[in-house]
N, C-alpha and C positions, 0 to 999 in steps of 0.2 A: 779235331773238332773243338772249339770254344767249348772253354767253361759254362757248363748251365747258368741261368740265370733264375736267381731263387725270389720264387713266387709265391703271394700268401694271395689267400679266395676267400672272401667275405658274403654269406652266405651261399646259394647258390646247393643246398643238402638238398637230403631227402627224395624225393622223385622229381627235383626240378628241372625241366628241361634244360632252361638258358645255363645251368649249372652243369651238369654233362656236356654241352655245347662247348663252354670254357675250359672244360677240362681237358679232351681230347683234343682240342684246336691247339692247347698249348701245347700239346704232347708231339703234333703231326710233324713238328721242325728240324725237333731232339732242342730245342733252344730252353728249354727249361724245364726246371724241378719243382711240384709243386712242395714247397717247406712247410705250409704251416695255413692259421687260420680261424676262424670264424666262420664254422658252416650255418649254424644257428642259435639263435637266441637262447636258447635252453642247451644248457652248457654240456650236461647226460646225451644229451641226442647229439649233438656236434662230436660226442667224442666217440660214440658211437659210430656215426657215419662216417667219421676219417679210420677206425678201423675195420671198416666195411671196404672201401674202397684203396686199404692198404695203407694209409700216410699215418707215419710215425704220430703218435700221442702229443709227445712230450712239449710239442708248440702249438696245440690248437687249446687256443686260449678263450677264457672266459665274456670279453669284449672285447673292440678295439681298442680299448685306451690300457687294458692288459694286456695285449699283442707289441703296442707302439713302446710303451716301460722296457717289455721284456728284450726287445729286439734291440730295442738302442744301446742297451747293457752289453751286449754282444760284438766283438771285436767287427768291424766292417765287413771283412771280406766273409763274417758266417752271417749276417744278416740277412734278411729277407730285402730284398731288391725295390717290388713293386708289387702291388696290393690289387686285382681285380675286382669290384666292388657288384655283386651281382644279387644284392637287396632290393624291397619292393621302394619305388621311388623317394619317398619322403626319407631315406635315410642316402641317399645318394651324394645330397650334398655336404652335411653335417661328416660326414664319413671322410670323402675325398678332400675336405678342405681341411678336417685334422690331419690327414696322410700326407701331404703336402705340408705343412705346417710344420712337419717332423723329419723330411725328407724323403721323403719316399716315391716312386715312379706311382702311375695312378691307370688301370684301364679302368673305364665306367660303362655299364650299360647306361642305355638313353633310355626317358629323356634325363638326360646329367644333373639336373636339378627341378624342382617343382614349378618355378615362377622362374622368372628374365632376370630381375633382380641378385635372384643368389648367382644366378648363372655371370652374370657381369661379376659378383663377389669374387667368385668362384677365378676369373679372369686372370683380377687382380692379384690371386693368392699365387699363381702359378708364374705369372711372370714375377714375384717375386722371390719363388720359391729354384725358377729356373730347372725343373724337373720336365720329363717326357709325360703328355698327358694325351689319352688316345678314346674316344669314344667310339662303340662298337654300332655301329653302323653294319652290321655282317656285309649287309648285299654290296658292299662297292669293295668287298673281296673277290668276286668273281671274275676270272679271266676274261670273260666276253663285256663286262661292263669295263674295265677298263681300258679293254680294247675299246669301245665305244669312246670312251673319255680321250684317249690319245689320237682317234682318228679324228672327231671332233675339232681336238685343239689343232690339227694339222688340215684343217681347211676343207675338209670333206662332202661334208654337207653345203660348204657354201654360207651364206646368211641364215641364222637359225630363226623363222618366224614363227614356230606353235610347239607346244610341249603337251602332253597328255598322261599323266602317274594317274595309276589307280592300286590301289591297296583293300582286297577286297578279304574277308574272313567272315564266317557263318558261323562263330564256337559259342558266341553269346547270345544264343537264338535260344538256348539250352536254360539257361539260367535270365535273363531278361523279364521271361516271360512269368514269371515266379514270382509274387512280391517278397516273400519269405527270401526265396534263396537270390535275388538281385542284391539284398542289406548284408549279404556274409560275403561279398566275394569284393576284395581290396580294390582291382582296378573299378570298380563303380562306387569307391570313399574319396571322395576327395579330401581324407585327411590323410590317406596314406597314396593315393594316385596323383595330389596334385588336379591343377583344375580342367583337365581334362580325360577321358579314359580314349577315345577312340584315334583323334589326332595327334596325345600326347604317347601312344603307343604304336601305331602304325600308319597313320596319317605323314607323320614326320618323316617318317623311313623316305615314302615318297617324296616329301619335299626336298630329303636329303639328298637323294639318286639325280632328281633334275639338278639343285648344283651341283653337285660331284659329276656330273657329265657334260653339263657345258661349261660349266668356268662361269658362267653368269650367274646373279643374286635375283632373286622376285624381291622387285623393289613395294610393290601395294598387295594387298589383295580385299576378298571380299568372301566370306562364308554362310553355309546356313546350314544349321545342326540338323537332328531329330535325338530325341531323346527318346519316342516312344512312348513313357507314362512318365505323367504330373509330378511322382514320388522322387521319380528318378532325376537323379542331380547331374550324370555327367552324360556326355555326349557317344552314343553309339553310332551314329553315323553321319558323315558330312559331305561337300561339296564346295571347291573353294574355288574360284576363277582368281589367275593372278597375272600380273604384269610385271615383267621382266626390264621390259626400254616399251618406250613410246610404239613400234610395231611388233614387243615381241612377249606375245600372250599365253595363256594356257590354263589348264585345267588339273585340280587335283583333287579325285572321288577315292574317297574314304570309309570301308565300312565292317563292325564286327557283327550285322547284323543281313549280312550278304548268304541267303540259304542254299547251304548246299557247298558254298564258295570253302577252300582249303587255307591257302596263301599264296592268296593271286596277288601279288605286286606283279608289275606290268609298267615298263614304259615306251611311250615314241615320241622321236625327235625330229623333229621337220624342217629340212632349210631349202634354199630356193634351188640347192644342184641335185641332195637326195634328204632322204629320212633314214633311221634307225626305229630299228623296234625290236626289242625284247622282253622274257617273261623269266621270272624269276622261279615257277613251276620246270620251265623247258631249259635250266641256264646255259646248257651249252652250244645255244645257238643263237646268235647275234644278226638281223636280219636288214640287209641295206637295200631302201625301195628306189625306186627312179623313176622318171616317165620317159624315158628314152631307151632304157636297158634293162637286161632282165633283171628277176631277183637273185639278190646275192647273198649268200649264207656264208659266216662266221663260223669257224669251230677253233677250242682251245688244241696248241699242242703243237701247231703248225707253223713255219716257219715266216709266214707272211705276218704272221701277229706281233706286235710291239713289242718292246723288250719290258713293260712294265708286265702285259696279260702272261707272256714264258712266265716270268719268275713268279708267279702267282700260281701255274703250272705245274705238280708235279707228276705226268703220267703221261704216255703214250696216247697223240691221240684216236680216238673214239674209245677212250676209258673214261666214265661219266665220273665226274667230279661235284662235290654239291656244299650244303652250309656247312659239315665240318672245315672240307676245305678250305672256303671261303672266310669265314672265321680265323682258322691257321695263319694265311696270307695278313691278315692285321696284325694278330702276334710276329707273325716274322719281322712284320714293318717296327712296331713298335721295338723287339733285340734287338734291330741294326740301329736306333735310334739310341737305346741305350747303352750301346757299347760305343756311340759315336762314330758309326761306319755311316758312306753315304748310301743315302735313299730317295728314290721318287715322294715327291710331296703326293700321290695320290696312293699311295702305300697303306696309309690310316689316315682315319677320320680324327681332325684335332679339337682343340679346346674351342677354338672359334667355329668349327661345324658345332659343336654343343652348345652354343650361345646364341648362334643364327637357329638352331632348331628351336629355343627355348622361345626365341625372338617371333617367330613364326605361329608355334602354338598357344601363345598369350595373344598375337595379332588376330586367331581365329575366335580366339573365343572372345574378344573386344568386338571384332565384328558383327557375330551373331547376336552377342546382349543389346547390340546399339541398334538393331533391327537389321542388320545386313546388307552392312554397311562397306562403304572400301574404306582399309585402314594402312595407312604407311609401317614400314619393318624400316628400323632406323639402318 
C-alpha cells in the first residue's frame, strides 16, 4: 500500500456537511491522512473539533498563514501534502492562491473563486506554481456519469442536438421567506457568497455535468432570475437557455426555492441515434432512450461499463453506492495525480472546469441585469 498522503482541511468543523463529505471521501481509498488544519476561525472551537473527531492537536493551527510558516519549517517528506479548502466562498480564493504560492496541492470546493477575474488570477498562479488543482464537482464521481461521458465520447448517441440540467432544492423556502432570517444566512450576502447564491451554488453543478459529459463548451447563453423580495440581493432561482454550436441547444433550470424538492440535479442528453438520462437522487441508473429499441438501463459494477466508471466502483453490483463515494472517486483521481501515476482526464474536475464555472456564473448574472439578454462565455 502507498504511503498516505498528508492532508490539511480548511474549515469544514462543526456540523458541516460538505466538511464530513471531505473527510470520509478521503478516508474511502486508505490514500490519505488527515495531518493537520483549520477547522475554524475561532482557534478553541477548531481544537476542539479536531479532538472530537480524533486528529492530533499539535498542527491545527491558528490561520492559514500559521499552518503554511509551520509546515514549511518541516523536513518535506513530514509536511502536509495538499490543503482541501471547504470555507464559505469569499475565502476560497485568497486561500488557494496563498497554498499554491507556497507549494502545496489544492482541492477547492466550488465555486473556486467569487468573480471570473480571480478565477483567471487564480489560472495564472497554478500554472505557475505547477501543482495538482482539483475542484470538487462531486456529481461527475459517479460511476453511471462517467459511464455516460465515455459512451458519449465513443459515438453513442450520435450527433448531440439538446441538453436539459435541472438542479432543483426547496431548503431556502425556510428561511427566504423571513426578512429577519434571509439577512443572517451567508449564501444570500454577497460579501461572503459572491454575486450569486443559487447559480453560483447549484446552478453551476448543472452546467458543470453538461460539460463533463459531452466534451462540448456552451458557447452564449441567456438567463432570467427571481429573487422573490426587493430586499433580497442574490438570486434563488433561474433559467438559462444556452447554445453549444449553431444546432446544439439547451436548457439549465435552477432552483433553491423548488418546494418540497430535496436535490434533484437531473440530466438528459439527446443525439440523433439515442439520449441518456440520469438523476442524481437514483445514481445508480444511467438510462439510454431510442426510438427504435427498448429502454436500456445502466448499472455500476458490471463488466460492460468503461474502465473509467469500474474504477470509480468499489462494490459488488446492486450495492448502492452514493456521494460519499462519489466524492472518494475525486480524491482517488486527485493521489494518482499527485504521486504522478497515470489517470483518465475525467477522474477530477480541474482548475479550468473552475474558471469555465466561474465564467458561466458571472455570464448569468450579466444577463439577467442587462434585461435577459444572450451573453458570450469567452
Amino acid at each position: 500500500m502507498p504511503k498516505r498522503i498528508k492532508l490539511g482541511i480548511l474549515g469544514g468543523g462543526g456540523d458541516s456537511l460538505i466538511g464530513v463529505l471531505h473527510r470520509v471521501a478521503a478516508y474511502i481509498n486508505d490514500n490519505y491522512e488527515i495531518t493537520g488544519g483549520v477547522f475554524n476561525a475561532n482557534h478553541e472551537e477548531s481544537l476542539a473539533f479536531a479532538k472530537e473527531i480524533d486528529i492530533p492537536t499539535n498542527r491545527i493551527y491558528a490561520d492559514l498563514d500559521a499552518l503554511i510558516e509551520a509546515e514549511l519549517k518541516l523536513p518535506e517528506e513530514e509536511r502536509i501534502q495538499v490543503c482541501s479548502v471547504l470555507t464559505p466562498n469569499f475565502l476560497h480564493f485568497p486561500m488557494a492562491k496563498k497554498l499554491l504560492e507556497n507549494g502545496f496541492h489544492v482541492i477547492c470546493e466550488k465555486p473556486m473563486t467569487t468573480n471570473y477575474e480571480e478565477a483567471k488570477i487564480l489560472q495564472e498562479t497554478l500554472a505557475k506554481a505547477k501543482k495538482v488543482f482539483a475542484v470538487t464537482h462531486t456529481y461527475t464521481g459517479y460511476p453511471m456519469v462517467r459511464q455516460m461521458r465515455e459512451m458519449i465520447k465513443a459515438g453513442e448517441l450520435g450527433k448531440i442536438h439538446k441538453v436539459d440540467a435541472r438542479y432543483y432544492q426547496g431548503w431556502i423556502n425556510g428561511i427566504i421567506h423571513d426578512k429577519e432570517k434571509r439577512s443572517t444566512v451567508w449564501r444570500l450576502d454577497p460579501k461572503k457568497a459572491g454575486i450569486s447564491s443559487c447559480m453560483g451554488d447549484i446552478g453551476v453543478h448543472a452546467f458543470n455535468m453538461i460539460e463533463f459529459t459531452t466534451s462540448l463548451q456552451v458557447k452564449s447563453l441567456l438567463c432570467d432570475f427571481n429573487y422573490l423580495y426587493d430586499d433580497n440581493q442574490m438570486d434563488v432561482d433561474g433559467t438559462v437557455l444556452i447554445r453549444m454550436d449553431k444546432h446544439v441547444k439547451g436548457v439549465i433550470r435552477s432552483s433553491q426555492v423548488a418546494t418540497g424538492e430535496e436535490n434533484g440535479l437531473a440530466i438528459a442528453i439527446y443525439g440523433d441515434k439515442a439520449a441518456f438520462r440520469w438523476e442524481q437522487e437514483n445514481p445508480n441508473y444511467l438510462y439510454k432512450l431510442s426510438d427504435t429499441e427498448p429502454l436500456q438501463v445502466y448499472k455500476p459494477g458490471h463488466a460492460y461499463n468503461s474502465e473509467l466508471s469500474l474504477d470509480g466502483t468499489k462494490l459488488p453490483p446492486g450495492h448502492p453506492e452514493g456521494i460519499f463515494d462519489a466524492m472518494a472517486n475525486i480524491y482517488l483521481g486527485v493521489a494518482k495525480a499527485i504521486r504522478g501515476e497515470a489517470y483518465n482526464d475525467g477522474e477530477f474536475p480541474t482548475m479550468l472546469d473552475g474558471v469555465r464555472g466561474l465564467n458561466f456564473i458571472e455570464s448569468t448574472v450579466e444577463s439577467n441585469k442587462q434585461g435577459n439578454i444572450w451573453v458570450d462565455l469567452d
